[in-house]
C-alpha angles and dihedrals in degrees: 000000000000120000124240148155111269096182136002107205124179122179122312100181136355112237151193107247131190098273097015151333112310137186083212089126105085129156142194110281103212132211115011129042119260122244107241123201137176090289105047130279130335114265095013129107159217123210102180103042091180086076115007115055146019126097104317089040097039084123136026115210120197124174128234092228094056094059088047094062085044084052092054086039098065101016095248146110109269101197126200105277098024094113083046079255109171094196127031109188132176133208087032122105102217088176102062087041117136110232095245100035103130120215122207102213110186126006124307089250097062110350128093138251114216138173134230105242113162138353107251111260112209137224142183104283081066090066089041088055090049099039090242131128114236095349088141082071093049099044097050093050093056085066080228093116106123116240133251117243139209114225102222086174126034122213132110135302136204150190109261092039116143109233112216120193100232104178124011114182122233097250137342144126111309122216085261095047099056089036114054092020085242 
């Protein structure tokens, strides 16, 4: 199966979460591709700084298939952007995901190259966006948390690009691993 971005989603409305204001609620983006820089995409935003955001959390991946088991979990659409996800791919295992593996996403004229940094960690503005108490709790235990991403070249990504794992270290903590201490 080849990888690819399924949907590219960037802020909709600033809100008023549980413990402060969040950018959580992020949305597909349709038609052209969205320039992406150092910092993230281009018309998206984070409203915590001290823990969204900056070079090793410039994205946020999260996998189709992820959301799918969610769906089956609780029994309700999980559509592209819920988690404040920037990028939802398919056919990728961000979960077992090295810290350090590099994904081209889009081709080397235009796309981007980016890094896997850190697992998400989630907080309560996670289980105000879904409407459950302490989700933030459950989802981080499962390991199936995305990971944050470092942009190394700058360019534009869409939905439709193909993600090729460019580079996968030999060994090394996964997403899961350093998420769910597993």
């Amino acid at each position: 199966m080849t990888a690819r971005v399924v949907a590219v989603n960037v802020v909709h409305e600033v809100i008023r979460g549980p413990t402060r204001w969040t950018a959580i609620d992020k949305r597909p983006v349709r038609g052209a591709a969205v320039e992406v820089g150092e910092l993230g995409l281009v018309g998206d935003r984070q409203c915590d700084t001290r823990y969204h955001g900056g070079p090793d959390k410039a994205l946020y991946a999260y996998a189709e298939e992820d959301a799918a088991w969610w769906s089956a979990e609780l029994d309700r659409d999980i559509p592209p952007g819920l988690f404040g996800e920037n990028l939802t791919t398919s056919g990728l295992d961000i979960t077992s995901a090295v810290i350090g593996e590099r994904w081209r996403i889009g081709g080397s004229k235009n796309g981007i190259l980016v890094e896997v940094r850190s697992p998400r960690t989630p907080c309560g503005n996670l289980s105000g966006r879904m409407g459950i108490h302490r989700f933030h709790h459950r989802f981080a235990k499962t390991g199936r948390v995305g990971a944050y991403l470092k942009v190394l070249e700058t360019g534009s990504v869409g939905e439709g690009n193909r993600i090729t794992v460019v580079h996968k270290p030999d060994h090394g903590p996964t997403i899961g691993q350093l998420s769910s201490g597993g």
